[in-house]
MDTraj code that builds the backbone (N, CA, C; nanometers):
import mdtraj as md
import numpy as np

residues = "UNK UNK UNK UNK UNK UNK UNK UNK UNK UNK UNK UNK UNK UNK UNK UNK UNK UNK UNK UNK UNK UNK UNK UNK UNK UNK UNK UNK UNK UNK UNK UNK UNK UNK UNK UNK UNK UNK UNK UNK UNK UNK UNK UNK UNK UNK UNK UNK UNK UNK UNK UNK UNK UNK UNK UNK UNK UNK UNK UNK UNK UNK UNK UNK UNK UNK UNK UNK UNK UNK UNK UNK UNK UNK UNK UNK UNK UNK UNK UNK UNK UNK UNK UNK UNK UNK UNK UNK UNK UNK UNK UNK UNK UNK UNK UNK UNK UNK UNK UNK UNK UNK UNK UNK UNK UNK UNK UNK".split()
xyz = np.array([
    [0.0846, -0.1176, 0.0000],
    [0.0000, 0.0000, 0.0000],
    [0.0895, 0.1244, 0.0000],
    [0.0579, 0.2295, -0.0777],
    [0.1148, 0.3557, -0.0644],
    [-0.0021, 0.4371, -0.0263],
    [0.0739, 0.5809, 0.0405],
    [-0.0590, 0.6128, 0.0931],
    [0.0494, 0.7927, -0.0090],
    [-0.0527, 0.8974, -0.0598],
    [-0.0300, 1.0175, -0.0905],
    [-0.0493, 1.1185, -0.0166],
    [0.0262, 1.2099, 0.0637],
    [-0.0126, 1.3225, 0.1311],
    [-0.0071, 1.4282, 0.0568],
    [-0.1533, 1.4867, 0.0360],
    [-0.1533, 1.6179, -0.0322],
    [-0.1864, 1.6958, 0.0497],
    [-0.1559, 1.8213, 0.0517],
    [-0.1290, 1.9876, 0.1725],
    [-0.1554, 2.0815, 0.0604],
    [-0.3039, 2.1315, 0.1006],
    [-0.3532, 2.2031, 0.0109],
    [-0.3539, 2.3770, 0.0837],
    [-0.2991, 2.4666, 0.0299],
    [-0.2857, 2.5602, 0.1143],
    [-0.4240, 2.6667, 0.0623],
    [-0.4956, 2.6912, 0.1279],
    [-0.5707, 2.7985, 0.0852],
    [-0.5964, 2.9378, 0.1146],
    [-0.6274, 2.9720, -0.0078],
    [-0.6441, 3.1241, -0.0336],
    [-0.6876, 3.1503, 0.1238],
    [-0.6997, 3.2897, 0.1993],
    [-0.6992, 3.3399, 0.2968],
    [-0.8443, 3.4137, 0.2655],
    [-0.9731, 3.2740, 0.3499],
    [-1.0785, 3.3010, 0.3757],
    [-1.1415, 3.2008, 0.2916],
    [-1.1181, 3.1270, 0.2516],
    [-1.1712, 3.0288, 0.1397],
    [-1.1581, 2.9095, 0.2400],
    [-1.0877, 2.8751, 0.3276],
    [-1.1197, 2.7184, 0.3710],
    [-1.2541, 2.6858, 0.3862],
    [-1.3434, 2.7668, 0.4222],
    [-1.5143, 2.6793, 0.4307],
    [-1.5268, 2.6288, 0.2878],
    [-1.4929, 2.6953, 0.1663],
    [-1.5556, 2.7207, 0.0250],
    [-1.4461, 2.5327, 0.0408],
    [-1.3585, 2.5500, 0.0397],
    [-1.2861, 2.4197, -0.0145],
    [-1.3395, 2.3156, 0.0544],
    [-1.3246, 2.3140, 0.1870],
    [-1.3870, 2.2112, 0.2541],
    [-1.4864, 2.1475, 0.2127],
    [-1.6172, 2.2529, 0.1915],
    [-1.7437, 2.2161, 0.1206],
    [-1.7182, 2.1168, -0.0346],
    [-1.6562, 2.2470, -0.1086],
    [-1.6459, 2.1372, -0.2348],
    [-1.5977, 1.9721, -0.2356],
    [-1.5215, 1.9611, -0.1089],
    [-1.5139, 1.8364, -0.0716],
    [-1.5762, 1.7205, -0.0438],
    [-1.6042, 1.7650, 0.0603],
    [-1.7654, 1.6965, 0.0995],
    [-1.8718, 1.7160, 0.0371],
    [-1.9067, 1.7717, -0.0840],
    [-1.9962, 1.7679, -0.1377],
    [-1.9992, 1.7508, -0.3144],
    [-1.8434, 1.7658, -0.3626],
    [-1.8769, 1.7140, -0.4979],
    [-1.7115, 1.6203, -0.5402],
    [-1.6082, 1.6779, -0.4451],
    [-1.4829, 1.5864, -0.5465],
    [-1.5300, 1.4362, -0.4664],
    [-1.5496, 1.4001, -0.3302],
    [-1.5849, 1.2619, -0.2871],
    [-1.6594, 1.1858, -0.3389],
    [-1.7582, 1.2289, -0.3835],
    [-1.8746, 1.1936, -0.5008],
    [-1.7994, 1.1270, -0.6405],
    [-1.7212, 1.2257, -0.6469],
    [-1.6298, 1.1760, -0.7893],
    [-1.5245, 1.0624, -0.7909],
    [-1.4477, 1.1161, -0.6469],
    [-1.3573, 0.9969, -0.6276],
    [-1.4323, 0.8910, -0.5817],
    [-1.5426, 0.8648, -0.5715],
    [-1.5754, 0.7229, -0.5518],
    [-1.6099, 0.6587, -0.6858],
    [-1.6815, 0.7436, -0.7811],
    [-1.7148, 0.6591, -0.9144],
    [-1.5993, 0.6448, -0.9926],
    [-1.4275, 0.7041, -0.9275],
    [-1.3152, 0.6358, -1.0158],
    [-1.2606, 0.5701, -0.9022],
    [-1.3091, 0.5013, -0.7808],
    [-1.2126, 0.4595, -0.7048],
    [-1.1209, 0.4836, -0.6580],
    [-1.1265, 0.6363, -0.6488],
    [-1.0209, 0.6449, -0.5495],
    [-1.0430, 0.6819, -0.3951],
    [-1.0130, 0.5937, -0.3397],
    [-1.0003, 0.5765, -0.1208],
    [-0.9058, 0.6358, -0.0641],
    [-1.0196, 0.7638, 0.0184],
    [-0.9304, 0.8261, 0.0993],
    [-0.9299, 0.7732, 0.2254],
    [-0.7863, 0.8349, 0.3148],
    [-0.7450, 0.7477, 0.4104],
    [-0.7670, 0.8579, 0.5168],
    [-0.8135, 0.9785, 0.5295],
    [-0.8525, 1.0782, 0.5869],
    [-0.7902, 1.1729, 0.5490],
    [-0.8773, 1.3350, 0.6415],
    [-0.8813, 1.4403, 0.5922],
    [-0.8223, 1.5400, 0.7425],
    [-0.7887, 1.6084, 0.7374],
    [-0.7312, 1.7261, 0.8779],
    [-0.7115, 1.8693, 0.8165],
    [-0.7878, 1.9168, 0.9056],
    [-0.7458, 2.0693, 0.9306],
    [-0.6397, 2.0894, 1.0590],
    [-0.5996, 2.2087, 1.0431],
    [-0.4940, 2.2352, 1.1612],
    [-0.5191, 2.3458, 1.2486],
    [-0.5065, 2.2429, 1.4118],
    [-0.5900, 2.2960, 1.5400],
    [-0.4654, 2.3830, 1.5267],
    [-0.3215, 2.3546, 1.5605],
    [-0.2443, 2.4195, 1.6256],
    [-0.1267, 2.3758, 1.5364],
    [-0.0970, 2.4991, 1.4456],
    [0.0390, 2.4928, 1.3885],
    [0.1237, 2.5849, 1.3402],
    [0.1358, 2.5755, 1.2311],
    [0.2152, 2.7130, 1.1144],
    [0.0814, 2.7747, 1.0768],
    [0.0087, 2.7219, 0.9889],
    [-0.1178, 2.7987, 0.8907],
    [-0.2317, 2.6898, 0.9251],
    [-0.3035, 2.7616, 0.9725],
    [-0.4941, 2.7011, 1.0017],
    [-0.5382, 2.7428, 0.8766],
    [-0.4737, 2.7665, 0.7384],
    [-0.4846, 2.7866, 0.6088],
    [-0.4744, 2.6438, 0.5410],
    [-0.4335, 2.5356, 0.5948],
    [-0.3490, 2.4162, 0.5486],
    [-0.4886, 2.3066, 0.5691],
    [-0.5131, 2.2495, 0.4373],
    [-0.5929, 2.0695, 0.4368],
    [-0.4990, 1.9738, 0.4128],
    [-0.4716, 1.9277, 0.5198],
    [-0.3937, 1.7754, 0.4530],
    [-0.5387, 1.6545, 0.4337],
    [-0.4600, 1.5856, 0.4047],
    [-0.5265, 1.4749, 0.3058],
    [-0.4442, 1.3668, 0.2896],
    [-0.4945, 1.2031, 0.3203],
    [-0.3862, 1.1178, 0.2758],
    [-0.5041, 1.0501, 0.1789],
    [-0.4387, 0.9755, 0.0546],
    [-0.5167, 0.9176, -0.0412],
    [-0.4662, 0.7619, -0.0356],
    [-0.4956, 0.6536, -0.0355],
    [-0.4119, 0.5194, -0.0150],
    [-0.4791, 0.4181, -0.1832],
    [-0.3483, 0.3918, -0.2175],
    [-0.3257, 0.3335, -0.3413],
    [-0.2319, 0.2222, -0.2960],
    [-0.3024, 0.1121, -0.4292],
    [-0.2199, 0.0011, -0.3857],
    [-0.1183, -0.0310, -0.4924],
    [-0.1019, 0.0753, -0.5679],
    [0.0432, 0.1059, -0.6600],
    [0.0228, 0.2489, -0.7325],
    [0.1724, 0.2555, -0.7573],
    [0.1781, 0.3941, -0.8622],
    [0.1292, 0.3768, -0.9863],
    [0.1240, 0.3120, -1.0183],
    [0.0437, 0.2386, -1.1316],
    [-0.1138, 0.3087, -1.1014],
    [-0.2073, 0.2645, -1.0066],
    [-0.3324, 0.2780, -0.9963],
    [-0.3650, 0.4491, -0.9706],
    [-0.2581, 0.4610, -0.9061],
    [-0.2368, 0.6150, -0.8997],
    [-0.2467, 0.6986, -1.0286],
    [-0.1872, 0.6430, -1.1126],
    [-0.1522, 0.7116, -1.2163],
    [-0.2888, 0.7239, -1.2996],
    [-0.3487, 0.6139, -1.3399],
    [-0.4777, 0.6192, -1.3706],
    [-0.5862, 0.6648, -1.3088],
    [-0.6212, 0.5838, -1.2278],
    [-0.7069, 0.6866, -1.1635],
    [-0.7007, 0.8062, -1.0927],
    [-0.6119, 0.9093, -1.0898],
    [-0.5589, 1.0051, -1.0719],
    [-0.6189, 1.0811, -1.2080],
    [-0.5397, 1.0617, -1.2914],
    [-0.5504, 1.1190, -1.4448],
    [-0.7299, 1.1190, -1.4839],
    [-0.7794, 1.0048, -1.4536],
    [-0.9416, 1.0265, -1.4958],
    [-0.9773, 1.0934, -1.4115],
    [-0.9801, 1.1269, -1.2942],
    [-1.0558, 1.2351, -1.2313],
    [-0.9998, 1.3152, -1.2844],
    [-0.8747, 1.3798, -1.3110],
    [-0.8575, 1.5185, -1.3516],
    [-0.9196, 1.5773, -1.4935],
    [-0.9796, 1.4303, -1.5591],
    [-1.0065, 1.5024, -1.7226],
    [-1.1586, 1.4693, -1.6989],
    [-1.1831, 1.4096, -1.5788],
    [-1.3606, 1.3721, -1.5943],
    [-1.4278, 1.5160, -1.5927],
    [-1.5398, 1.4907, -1.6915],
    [-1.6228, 1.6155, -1.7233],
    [-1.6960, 1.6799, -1.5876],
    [-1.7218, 1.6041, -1.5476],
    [-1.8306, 1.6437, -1.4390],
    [-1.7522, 1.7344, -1.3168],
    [-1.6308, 1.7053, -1.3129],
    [-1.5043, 1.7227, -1.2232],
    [-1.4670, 1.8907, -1.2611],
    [-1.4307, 1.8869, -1.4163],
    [-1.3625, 1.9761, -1.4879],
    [-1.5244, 2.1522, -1.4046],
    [-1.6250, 2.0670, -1.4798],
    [-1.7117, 2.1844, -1.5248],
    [-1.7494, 2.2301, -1.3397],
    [-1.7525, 2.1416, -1.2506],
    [-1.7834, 2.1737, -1.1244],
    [-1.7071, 2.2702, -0.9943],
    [-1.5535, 2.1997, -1.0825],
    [-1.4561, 2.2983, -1.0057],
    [-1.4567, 2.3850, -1.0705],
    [-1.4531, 2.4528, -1.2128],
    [-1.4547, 2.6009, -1.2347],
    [-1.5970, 2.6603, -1.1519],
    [-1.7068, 2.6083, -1.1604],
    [-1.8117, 2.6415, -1.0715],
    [-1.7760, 2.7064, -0.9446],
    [-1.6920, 2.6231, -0.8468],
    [-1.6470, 2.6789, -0.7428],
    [-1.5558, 2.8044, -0.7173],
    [-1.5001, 2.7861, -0.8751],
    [-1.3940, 2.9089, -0.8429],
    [-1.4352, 3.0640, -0.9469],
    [-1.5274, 3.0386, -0.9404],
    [-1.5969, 3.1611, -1.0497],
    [-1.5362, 3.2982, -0.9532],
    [-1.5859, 3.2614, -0.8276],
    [-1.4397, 3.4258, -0.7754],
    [-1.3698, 3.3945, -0.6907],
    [-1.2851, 3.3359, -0.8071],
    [-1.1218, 3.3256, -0.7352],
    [-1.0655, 3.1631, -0.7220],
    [-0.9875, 3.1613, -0.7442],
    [-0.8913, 3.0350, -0.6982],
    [-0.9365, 3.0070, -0.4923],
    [-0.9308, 2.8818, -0.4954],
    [-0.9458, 2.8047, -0.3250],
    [-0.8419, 2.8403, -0.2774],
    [-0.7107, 2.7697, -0.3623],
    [-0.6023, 2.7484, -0.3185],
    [-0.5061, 2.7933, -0.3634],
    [-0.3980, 2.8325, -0.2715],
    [-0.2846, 2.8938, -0.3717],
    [-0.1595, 2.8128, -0.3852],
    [-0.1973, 2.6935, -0.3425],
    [-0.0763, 2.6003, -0.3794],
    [-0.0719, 2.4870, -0.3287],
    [-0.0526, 2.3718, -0.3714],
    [-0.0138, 2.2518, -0.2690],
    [0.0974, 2.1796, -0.3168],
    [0.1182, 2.0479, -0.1933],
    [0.2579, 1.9899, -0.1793],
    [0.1776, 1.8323, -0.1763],
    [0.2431, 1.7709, -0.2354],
    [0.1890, 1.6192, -0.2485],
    [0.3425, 1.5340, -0.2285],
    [0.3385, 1.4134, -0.1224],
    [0.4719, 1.3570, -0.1093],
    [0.3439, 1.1566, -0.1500],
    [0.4376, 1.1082, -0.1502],
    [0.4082, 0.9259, -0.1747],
    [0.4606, 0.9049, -0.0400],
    [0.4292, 0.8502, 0.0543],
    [0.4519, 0.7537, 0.1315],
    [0.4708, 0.6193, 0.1614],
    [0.5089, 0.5327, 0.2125],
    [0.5451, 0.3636, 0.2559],
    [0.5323, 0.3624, 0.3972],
    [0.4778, 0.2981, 0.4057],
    [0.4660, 0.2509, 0.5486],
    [0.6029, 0.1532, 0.5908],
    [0.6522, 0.1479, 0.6930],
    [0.7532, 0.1137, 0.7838],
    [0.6795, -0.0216, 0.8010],
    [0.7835, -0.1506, 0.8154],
    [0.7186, -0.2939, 0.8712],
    [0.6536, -0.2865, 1.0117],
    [0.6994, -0.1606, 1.0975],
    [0.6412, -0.1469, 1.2069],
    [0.5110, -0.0805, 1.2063],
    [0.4239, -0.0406, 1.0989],
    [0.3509, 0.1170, 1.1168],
    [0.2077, -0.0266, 1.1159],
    [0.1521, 0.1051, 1.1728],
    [0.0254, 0.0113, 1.2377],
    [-0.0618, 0.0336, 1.0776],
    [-0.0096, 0.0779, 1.0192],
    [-0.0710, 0.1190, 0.9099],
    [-0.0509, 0.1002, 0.7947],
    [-0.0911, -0.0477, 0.7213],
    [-0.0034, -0.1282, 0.5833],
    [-0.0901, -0.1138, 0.4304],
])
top = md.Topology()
chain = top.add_chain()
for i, resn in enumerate(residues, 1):
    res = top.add_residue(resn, chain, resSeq=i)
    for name in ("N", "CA", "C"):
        top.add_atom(name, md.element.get_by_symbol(name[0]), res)
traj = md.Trajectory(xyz[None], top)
């Protein structure tokens, strides 16, 4: 299993707007291409209460790659997120790393 951490930084005043689109239209999507998330966090106490992490869990880079790529060109995806951002961009940047779990991690 690999798991993806994406750190979505957002625009300053937009975290409700992103959050929402979350829970209410990309989850929707990532389930009709299969892709399983492994959870979601905001930040109580850190650098930026601006910051969504996100881990995504794939059981290769391979599956990643595909189903990754069809959500990004699926229609329904494309026409919904410009919807959201009619004023203004969510986010102004994110950081995505691949992870492995350790033979010890409670988490395989």
């Amino acid at each position: 299993m690999i798991y993806e951490l994406r750190i979505y930084h957002a625009m300053p005043g937009k975290m409700p707007d992103l959050l929402k689109r979350f829970d209410t239209i990309t989850l929707g999507i990532w389930e009709r291409h299969g892709i399983r998330q492994a959870g979601f966090w905001t930040v109580l106490v850190g650098e930026s209460n601006q910051d969504l992490y996100y881990l995504l869990a794939w059981d290769s880079m391979a599956e990643r790659e595909t189903k990754w790529n069809a959500f990004q060109a699926d229609p329904e995806w494309l026409s919904k997120r410009a919807e959201t951002e009619k004023n203004g961009a969510l986010i102004s940047g994110y950081a995505n790393s691949f992870l492995q779990p350790t033979k010890f991690s409670s988490v395989q």
